[in-house]
C-alpha positions as CSV (number, residue, x, y, z in Angstrom):
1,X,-3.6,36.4,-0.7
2,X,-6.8,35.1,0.5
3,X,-7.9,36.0,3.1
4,X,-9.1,39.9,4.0
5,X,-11.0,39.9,6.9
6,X,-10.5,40.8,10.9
7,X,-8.0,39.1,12.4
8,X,-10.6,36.3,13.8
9,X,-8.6,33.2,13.6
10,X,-6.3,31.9,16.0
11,X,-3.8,32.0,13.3
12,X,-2.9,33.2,9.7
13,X,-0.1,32.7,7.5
14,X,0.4,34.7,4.9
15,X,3.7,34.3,3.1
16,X,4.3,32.7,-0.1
17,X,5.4,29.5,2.1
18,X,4.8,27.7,5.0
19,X,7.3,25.2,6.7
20,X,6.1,22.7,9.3
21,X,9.5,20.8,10.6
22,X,7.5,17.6,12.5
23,X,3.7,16.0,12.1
24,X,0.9,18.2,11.2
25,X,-2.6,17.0,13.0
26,X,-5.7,19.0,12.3
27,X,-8.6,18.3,13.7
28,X,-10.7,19.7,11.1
29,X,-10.7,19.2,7.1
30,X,-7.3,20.1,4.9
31,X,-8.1,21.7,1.9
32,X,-7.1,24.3,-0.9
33,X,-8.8,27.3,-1.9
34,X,-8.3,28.0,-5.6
35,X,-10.3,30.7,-7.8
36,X,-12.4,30.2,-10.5
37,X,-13.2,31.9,-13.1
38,X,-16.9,31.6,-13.0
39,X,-17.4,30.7,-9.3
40,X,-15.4,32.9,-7.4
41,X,-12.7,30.8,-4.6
42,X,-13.7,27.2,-3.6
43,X,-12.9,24.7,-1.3
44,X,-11.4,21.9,-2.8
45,X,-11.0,18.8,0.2
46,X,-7.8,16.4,1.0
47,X,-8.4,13.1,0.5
48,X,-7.8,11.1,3.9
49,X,-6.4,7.8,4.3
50,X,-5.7,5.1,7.3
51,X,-2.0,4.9,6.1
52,X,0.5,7.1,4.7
53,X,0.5,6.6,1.2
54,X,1.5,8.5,-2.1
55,X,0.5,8.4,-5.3
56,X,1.9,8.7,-8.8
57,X,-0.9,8.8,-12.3
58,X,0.2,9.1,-16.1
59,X,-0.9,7.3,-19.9
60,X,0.8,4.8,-21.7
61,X,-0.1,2.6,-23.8
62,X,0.7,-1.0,-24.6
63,X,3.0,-2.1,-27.8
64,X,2.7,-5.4,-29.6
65,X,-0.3,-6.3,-26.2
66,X,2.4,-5.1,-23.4
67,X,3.6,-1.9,-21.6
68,X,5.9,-2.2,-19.3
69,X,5.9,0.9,-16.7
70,X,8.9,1.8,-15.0
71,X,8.3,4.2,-11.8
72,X,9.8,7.6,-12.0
73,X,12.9,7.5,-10.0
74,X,12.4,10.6,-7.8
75,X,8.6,9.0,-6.9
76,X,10.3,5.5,-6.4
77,X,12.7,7.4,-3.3
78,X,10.1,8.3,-1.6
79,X,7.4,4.9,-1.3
80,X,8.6,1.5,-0.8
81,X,8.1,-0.1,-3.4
82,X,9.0,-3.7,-1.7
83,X,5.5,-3.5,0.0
84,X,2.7,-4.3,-1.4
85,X,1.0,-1.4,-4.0
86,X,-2.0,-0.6,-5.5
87,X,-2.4,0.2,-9.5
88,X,-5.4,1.4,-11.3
89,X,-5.6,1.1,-14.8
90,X,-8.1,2.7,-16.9
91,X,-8.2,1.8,-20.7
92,X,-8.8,4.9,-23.2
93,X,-10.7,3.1,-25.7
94,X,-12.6,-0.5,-25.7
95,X,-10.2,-3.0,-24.2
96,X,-9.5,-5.1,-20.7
97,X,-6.3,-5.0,-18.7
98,X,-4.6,-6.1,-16.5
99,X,-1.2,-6.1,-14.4
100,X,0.4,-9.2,-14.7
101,X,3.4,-8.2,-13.1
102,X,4.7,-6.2,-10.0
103,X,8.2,-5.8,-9.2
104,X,9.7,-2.9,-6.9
105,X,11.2,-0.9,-10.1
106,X,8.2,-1.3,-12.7
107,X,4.9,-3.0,-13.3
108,X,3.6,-4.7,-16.5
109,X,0.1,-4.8,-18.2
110,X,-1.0,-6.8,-20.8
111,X,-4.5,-6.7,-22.7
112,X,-7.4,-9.8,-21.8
113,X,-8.3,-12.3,-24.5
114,X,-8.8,-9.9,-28.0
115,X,-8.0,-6.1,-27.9
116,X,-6.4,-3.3,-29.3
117,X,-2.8,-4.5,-29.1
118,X,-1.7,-0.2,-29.1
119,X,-4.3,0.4,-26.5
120,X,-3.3,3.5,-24.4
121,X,-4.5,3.3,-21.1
122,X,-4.1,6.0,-18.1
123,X,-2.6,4.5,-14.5
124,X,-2.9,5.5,-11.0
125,X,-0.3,4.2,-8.6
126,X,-0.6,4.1,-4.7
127,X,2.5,2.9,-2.4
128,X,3.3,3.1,0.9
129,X,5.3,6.2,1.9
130,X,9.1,5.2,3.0
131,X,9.3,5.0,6.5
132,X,6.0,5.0,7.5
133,X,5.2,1.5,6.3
134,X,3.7,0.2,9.5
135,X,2.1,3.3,10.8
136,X,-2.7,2.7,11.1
137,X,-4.8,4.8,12.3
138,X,-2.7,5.8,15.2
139,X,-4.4,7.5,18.3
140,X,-4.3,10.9,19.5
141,X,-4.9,12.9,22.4
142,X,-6.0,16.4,21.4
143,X,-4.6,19.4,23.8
144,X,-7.0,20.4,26.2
């Protein structure tokens, strides 16, 4: 448990879990607080977007210049991966990739010009959450 004060919010939950069955909307900043050893509990802030999205990261590394990546199947359930997705590659040593293919089950990267044809590399993955495909930015009228 966190938080030891007075009672001076308008709320506080403070079981192990907390169900919310329907949209959350906060007018305010999401965040965790997590201790440290050295700094006592922090604030760590959500990362905001204009769409639903989630994300999926790991390390690979190419074999004979290609890796082919294959999503995790739980992860693939829950983004549609027939829309368009973002990947991020980062190479762990001195090398430039790229993704030359995207398909709805994997994604393939291959190394530019000369490199390291075992280079691992680490990727981040952004799709659109299923379902919520076409939702922007939408507009909301905050109780009175």
């Amino acid at each position: 448990m966190f938080w030891d004060g007075p009672p001076s919010r308008e709320g506080a939950f403070l079981g192990d879990d907390t169900f919310v069955n329907g949209d959350l909307d906060v007018a305010g900043s999401k965040l965790a607080v997590e201790t440290t050893g050295s700094y006592g509990q922090r604030r760590l802030y959500a990362v905001e977007s204009q769409q639903s999205w989630f994300e999926d990261f790991g390390t690979t590394q190419l074999s004979n210049g290609v890796a082919l990546v294959a999503f995790e199947s739980a992860f693939a359930e829950t983004v549609n991966l027939g829309e368009r997705y973002h990947i991020f590659l980062t190479p762990l040593g001195e090398a430039n990739l790229y993704v030359s293919e995207k398909t709805a089950t994997s994604f393939t990267v291959r190394p530019i010009g000369i490199a390291q044809n075992d280079i691992a590399f680490d990727y981040r993955v952004f799709a659109k959450r299923r379902g919520y495909e076409s939702v922007r930015l939408e507009q909301v009228s905050l109780p009175k």
